[in-house]
N, C-alpha and C positions, 0 to 999 in steps of 0.2 A: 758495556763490553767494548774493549779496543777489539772493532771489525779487522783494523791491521792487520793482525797477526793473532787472530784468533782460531786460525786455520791453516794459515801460512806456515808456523813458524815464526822463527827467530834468526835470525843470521849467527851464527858463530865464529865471523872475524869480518873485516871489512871488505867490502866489497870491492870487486876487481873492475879495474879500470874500462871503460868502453873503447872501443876500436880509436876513437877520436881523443880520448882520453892518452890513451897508450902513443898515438902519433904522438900529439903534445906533449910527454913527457919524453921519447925519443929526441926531440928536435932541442929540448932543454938540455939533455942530456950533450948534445952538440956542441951544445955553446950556437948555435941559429941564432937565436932571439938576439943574442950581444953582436951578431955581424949585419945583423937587419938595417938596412937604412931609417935614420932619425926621422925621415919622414913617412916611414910608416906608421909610425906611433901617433900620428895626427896631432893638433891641441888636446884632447882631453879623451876624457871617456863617460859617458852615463851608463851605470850599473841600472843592470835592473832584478829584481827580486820579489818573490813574493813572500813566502814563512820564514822566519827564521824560530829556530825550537830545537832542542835537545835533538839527536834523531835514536828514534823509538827502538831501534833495533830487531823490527819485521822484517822479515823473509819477503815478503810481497811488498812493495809501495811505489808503485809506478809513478805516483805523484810527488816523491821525494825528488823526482826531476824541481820538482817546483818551491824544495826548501832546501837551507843552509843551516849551519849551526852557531849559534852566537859566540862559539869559537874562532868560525872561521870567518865570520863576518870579524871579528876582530882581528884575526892576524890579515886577512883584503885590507884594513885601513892601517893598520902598519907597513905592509908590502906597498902601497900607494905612495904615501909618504916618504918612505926609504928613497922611492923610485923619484921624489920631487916635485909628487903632483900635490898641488893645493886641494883641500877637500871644499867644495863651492856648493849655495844653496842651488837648486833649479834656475831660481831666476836670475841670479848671479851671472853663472854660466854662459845662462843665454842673455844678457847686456853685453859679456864678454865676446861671448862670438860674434856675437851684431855689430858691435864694435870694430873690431877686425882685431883685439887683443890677444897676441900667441906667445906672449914671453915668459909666459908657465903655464906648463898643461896644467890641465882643471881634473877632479873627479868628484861625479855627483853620483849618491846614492837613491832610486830609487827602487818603491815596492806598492807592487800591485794590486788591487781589490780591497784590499780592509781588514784582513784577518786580525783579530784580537791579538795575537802573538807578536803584531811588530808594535804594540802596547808593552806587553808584557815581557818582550825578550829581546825584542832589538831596539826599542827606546834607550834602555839601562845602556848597552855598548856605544851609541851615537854618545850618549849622556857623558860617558866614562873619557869620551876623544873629543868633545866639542865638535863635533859634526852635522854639519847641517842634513836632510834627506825631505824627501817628499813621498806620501801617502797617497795613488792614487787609486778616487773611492767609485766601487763602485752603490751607489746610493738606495740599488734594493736591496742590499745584505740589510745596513740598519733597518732598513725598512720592513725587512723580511718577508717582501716577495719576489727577491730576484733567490737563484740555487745554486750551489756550490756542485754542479752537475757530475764533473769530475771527481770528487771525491766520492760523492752517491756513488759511482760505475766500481771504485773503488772498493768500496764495501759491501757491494754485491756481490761482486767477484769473489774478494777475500771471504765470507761466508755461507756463502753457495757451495756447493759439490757441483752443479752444472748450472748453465747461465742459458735461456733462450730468450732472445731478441727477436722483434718483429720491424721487418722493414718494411718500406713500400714496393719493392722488387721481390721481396721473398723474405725469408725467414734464416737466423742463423742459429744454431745451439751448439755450442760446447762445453764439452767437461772443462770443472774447474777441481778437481780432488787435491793437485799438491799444486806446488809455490810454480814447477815449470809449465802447469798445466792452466794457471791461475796467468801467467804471464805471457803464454800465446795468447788466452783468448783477448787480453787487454787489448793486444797491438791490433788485433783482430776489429772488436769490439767499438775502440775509443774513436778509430780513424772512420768506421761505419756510419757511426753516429755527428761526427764530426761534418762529414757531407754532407749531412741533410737540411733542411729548411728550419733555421732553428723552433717553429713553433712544434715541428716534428719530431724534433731532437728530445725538446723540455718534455712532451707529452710522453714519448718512448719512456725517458729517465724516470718521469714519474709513476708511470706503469710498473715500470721493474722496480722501483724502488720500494712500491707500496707492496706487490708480490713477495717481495724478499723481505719486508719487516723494518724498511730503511726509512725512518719519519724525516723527510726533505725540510721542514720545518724549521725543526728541530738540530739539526746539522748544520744549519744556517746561522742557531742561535748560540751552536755549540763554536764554532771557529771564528765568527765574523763579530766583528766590534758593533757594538748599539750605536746610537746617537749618543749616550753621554760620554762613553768611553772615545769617540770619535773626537766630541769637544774637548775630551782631557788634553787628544794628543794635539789638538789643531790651538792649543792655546802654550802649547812648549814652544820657546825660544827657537828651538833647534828645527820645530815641524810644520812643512806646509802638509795641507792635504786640495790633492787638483782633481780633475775632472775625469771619470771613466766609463760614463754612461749610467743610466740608471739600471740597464738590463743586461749587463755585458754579453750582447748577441756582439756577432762578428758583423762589422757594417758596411762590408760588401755586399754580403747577402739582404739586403733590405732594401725598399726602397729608397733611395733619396728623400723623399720625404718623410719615410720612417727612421729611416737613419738620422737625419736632421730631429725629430721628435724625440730619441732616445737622448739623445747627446741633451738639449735644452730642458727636457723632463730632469734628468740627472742634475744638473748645473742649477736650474728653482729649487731643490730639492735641497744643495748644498747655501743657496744663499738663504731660504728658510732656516735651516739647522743650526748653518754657523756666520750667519749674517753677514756673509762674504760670498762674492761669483769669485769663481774661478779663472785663473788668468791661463791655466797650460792643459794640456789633456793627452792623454795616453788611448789608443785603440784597443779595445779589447780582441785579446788571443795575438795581433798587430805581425803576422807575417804576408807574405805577397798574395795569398789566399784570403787574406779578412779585409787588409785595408789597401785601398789602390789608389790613384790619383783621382776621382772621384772625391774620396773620403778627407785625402788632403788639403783638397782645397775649399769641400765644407767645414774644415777645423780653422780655416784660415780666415773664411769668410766670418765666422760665427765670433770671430775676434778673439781667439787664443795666442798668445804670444809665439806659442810654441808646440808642437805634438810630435809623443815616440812613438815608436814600432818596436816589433820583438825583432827586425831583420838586426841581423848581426854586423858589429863593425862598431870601429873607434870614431872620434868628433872628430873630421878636420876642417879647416877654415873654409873651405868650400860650400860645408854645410850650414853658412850663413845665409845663403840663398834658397835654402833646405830646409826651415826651420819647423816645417810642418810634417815632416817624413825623417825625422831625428835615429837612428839606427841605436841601440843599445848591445852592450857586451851583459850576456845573462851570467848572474852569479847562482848556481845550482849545485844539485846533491849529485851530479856527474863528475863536477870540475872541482872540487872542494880539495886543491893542491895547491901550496903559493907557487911551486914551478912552472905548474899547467896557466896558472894568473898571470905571470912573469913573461911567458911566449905570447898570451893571448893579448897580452898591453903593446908588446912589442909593435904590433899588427901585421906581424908574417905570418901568422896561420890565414888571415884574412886575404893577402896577397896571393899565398900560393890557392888560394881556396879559388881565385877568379881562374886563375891560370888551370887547375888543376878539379874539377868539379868534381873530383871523386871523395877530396876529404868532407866535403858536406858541409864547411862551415859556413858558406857567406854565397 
């Protein structure tokens, strides 16, 4: 059964822009983005992404925050292009920046955790443009004991009529019967769970998951790439695959020492499988709340060439100094506009975002 929208609903035309979304296309509409100074737009830009897939057409899917469609993943590397920017593998990029090389911006595609689908749906479009991207894995999906937590929450939600949650301060329940009732409790729900100590988290989600009929397993084996499908992609011309921990906890929250452990368990795990360590690495969840200067400079230490964040923002030469707190522009099912692409390469949404804390972006 598609949990999606087996309760929810179906959308019946596309969905309306977000608050942040509508800004972006106002400021396009301007003509902004063409009056912005050259030097907002930095050297380059690192994409980052996670699914790309058809999109399903539910009424509920909080998580489509976290996919694209290999439409628009192909008209982003046309729009790039047009714009002049060379498409460049990871490590490319980063010789280039280290270098001090700014005489054509760069753009690299990456995509996060391992889902099967950037096998299956976004290989073919890299494939189609000659594009280089990086996979980064996180190493218990093949393994199948890390959980795709968020998507569980996901289809709890969506097939429940009401959702109760157990914290350590108290308890929450809400009705989930239609798509607006399903999408409070989300915002409610995700960020709750989101707080907590991840072992508290995992345990929560698998309580409610096994109540609600959601096999975690199973769901695991359903979205995420195995080991052989991992080797298909890690042996394409076009594909690296790097480092993302073996558990994708958030590694603020852990100790130093376990934080250190996840990251190293993960990286054995990838030189076992595919007879290659990893030379770059990605923070899981990687906003100002998961990963800190702590974590940067255990990625630094542990001899990664390089590690991103989900904080928002373009490459600029500066961030040669930087190369372990690498900021990426997210390509998602909010922004899926080439105008909204076009302002956000510019880097005046990112400008006024310092100036201006209310648009939320950066």
């Amino acid at each position: 059964m598609n949990h999606s929208s087996s309760i929810a609903g179906r959308r019946t035309g596309a969905p309306k822009p977000s608050l942040m979304g509508r800004a972006l296309l106002a400021l396009h509409a301007a003509g902004a983005h063409r009056l912005a100074p050259k030097s907002l737009a930095g050297t380059g830009v690192i994409f980052m992404l996670h699914r790309v897939r058809p999109d399903d057409g539910a009424d509920f899917a909080p998580n489509r925050l976290l996919e694209v469609t290999p439409d628009f993943l192909e008209e982003t590397i046309a729009t790039v292009r047009a714009l002049g920017y060379s498409c460049l593998s990871l490590d490319d990029a980063v010789s280039r920046l280290d270098a001090g090389e700014s005489t054509e911006r760069f753009a690299v595609f990456t995509l996060d955790d391992g889902y099967r689908d950037n096998l299956t749906d976004a290989l073919p479009v890299f494939e189609r443009h000659d594009v280089p991207f990086t996979v980064y894995l996180t190493t218990g999906l093949p393994d199948g004991d890390a959980e795709i937590w968020w998507v569980a929450l996901e289809r709890v939600i969506s097939s429940a009529i009401a959702v109760h949650v157990k914290l350590p301060d108290g308890e929450i329940a809400m009705f989930t019967r239609d798509a607006g009732e399903k999408t409070e409790a989300w915002g409610k729900l995700y960020w709750a769970l989101r707080a907590l100590p991840e072992e508290l988290l995992r345990a929560e989600i698998r309580r409610l998951a096994a109540e609600h009929g959601i096999d975690m397993a199973a769901l695991t084996r359903e979205l995420a790439m195995n080991w052989d499908e991992v080797r298909t992609l890690a042996a394409h011309p076009l594909a690296s695959i790097e480092a993302h921990t073996a558990n994708h906890f958030a590694q603020s929250g852990l100790s130093s020492a376990a934080a250190k452990q996840d990251i190293e368990r993960g990286v054995a795990r990838m030189e076992a499988e595919l007879g290659r360590r990893p030379t770059h690495f990605s923070y899981p969840y990687g906003d100002h709340g998961s990963a800190g200067e702590r974590d940067f400079e255990l990625a630094r230490a542990l001899g990664f060439r390089s590690a991103t964040t989900t904080r928002k923002g373009l490459i600029h030469a500066s961030h040669a100094g930087r190369l372990h707190s690498l900021p990426r522009l997210s390509l998602n099912g909010e922004y899926q506009d080439r105008r909204m692409l076009e302002v956000l390469l510019s880097g005046l949404p990112f400008a006024l975002g310092r100036r201006i804390r209310a648009l939320g972006i950066d």
